[in-house]
C-alpha positions as CSV (number, residue, x, y, z in Angstrom):
1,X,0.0,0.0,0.0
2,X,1.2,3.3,-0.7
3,X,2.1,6.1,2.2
4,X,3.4,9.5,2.7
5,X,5.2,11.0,5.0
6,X,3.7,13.8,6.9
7,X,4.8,17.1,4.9
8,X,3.2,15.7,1.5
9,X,-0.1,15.6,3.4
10,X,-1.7,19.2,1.3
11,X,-5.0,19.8,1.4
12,X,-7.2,17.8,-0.9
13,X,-4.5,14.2,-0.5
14,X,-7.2,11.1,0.6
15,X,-5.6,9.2,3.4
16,X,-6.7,6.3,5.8
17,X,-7.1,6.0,9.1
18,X,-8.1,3.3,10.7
19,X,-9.3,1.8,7.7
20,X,-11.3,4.5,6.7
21,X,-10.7,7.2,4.3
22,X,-10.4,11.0,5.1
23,X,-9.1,14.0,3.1
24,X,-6.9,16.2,4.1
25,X,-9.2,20.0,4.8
26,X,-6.7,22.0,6.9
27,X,-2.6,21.5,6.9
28,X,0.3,23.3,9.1
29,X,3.4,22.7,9.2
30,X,5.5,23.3,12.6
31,X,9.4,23.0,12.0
32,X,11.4,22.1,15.3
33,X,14.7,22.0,16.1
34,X,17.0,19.8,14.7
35,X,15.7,19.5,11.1
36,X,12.5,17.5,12.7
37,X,8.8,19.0,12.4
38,X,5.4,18.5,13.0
39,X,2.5,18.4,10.8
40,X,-1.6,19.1,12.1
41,X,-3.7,18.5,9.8
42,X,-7.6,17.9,10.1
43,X,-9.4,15.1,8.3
44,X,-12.4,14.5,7.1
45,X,-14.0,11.1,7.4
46,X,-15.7,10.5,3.4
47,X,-17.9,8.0,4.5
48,X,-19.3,10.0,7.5
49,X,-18.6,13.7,6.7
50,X,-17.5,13.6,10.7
51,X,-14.3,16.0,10.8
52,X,-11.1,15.1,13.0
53,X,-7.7,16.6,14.1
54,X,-4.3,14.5,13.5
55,X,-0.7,15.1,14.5
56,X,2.1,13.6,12.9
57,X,5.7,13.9,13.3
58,X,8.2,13.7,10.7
59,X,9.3,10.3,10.5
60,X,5.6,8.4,10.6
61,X,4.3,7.2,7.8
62,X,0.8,7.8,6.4
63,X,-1.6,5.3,4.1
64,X,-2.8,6.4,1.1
65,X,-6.4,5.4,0.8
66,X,-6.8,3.3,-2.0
67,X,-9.6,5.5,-3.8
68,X,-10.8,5.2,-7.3
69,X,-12.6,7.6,-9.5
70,X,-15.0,7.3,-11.7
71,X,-16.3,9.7,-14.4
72,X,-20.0,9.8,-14.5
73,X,-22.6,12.4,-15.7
74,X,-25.3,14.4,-13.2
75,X,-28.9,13.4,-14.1
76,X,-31.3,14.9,-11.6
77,X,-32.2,14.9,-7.7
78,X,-35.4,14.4,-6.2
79,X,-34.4,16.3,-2.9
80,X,-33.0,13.5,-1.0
81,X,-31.3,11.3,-3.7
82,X,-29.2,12.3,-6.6
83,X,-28.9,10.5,-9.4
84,X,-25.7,9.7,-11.6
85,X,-24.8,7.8,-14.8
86,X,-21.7,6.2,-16.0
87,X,-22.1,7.1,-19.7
88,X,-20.4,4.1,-20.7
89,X,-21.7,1.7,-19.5
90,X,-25.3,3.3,-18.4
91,X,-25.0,1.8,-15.1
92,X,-27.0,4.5,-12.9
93,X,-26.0,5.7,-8.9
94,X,-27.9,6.9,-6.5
95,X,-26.5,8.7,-3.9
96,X,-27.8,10.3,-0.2
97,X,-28.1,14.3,-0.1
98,X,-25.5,13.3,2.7
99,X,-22.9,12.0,0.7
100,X,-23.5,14.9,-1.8
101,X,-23.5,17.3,0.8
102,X,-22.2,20.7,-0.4
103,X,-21.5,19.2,-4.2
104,X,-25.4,19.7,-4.3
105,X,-24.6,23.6,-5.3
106,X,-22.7,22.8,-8.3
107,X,-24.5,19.8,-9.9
108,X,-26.0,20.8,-13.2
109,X,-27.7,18.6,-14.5
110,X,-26.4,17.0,-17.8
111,X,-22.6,17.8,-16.4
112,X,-19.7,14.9,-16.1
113,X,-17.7,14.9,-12.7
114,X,-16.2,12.1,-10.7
115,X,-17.9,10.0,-8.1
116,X,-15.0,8.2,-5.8
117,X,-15.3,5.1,-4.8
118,X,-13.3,3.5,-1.6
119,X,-14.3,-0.4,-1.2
120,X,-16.2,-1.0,-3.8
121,X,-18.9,2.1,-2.9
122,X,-19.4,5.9,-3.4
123,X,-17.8,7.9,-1.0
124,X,-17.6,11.4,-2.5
125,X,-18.4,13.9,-5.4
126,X,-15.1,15.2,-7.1
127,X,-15.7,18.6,-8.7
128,X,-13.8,20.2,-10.8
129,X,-11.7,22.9,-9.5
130,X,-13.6,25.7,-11.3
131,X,-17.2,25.3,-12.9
132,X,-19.5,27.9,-15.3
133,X,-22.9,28.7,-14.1
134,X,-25.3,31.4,-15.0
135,X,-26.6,34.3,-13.1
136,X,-30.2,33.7,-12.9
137,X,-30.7,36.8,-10.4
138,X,-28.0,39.9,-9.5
139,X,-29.2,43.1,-7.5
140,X,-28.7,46.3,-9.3
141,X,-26.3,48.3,-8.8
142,X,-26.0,51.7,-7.6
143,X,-25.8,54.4,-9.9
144,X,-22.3,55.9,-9.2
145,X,-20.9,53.0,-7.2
146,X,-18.9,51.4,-9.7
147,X,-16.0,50.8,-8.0
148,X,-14.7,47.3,-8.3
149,X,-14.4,46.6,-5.0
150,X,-18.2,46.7,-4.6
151,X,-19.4,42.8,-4.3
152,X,-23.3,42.1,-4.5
153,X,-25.4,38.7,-4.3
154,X,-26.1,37.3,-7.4
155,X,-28.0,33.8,-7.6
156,X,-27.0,30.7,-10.0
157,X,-29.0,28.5,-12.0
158,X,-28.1,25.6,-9.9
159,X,-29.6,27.6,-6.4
160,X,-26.4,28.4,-5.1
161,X,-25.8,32.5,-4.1
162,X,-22.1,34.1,-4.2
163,X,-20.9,37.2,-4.0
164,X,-20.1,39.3,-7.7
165,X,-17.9,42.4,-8.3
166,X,-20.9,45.0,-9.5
167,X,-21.0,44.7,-12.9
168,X,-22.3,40.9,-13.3
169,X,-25.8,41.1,-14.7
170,X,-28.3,38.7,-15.3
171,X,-27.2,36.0,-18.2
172,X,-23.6,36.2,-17.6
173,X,-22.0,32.8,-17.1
174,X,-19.6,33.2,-14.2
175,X,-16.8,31.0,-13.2
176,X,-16.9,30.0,-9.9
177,X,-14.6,28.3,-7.3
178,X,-16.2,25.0,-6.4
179,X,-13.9,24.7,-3.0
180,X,-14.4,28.4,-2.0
181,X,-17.6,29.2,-3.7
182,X,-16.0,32.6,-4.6
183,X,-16.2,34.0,-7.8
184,X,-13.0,33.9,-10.3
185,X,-14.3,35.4,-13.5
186,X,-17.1,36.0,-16.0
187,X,-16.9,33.9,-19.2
188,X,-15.7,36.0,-22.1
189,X,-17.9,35.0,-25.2
């Protein structure tokens, strides 16, 4: 089985503990004397969601969790259960509004992503880094406040709401940060 050592441990890297996966969410590195250092990190459990703080020390050894991915395209939710294909093979997964947790702001229906699988079952929804969506709703702005340091609500066509510099409108498709949530930048056409 594959390991790392403590200071490869960034945020995102799937481990296991106990015989359970969790990914990395927070890192800090602590250098000590000596050319020795410690590493906190805190884990979240992908089965679940249950968050938990680690310490390692510079010699220990870490195991990779042996996690799979599998691409897969979005179909629909009915409020609890979201429903995936892989477009392969047309196989169809289901999965809790749990396990989707805050995926669920992102999913457009129609999309591919990757589901992750850990012994054989779904354990997570891997976005992409950055994903397009539409503003379905943006406030006016004021007249004479154009400065672009001004941010204002604007809602997207899959629910979620972020904040927008002032000159987003409705119909823009912007890109947004899928582990932030924070804007990055309106789609040129």
């Amino acid at each position: 089985m594959a390991s790392y050592q403590p200071t490869e441990l960034k945020k995102g890297v799937v481990v296991q503990v106990d015989g359970k996966p969790f990914r990395v969410i927070d890192y800090s590195q602590k250098v000590m004397g000596r050319g020795g250092s410690i590493v906190n990190v805190r884990l979240k459990n992908l089965i679940d969601g249950s968050v938990i703080p680690k310490t390692y020390k510079g010699a220990e050894r870490v195991d990779a969790a042996e996690v799979t991915n599998q691409t897969v395209q979005y179909l629909y939710n009915d409020g609890a259960t979201y429903f995936f294909m892989d477009p392969n093979s047309f196989e169809q997964f289901e999965l809790s509004a749990e396990v989707v947790d805050s995926a669920a702001g992102y999913l457009k229906e129609g999309e591919s992503l990757n589901l992750q699988f850990f012994d054989g079952r779904v354990i997570n929804v891997d976005l992409p880094k950055n994903i397009y969506l539409e503003v379905t709703y943006a406030e006016d702005v004021v007249k004479g406040d154009t400065t672009s340091s001004v941010l204002k609500d604007a809602t997207l066509e899959t629910g979620i709401t972020v904040k927008v510099p002032a000159f987003i409108k409705i119909g823009d498709v912007i890109s947004v940060d899928t582990a932030t949530g924070d804007y990055r930048e309106r789609k040129k056409d």
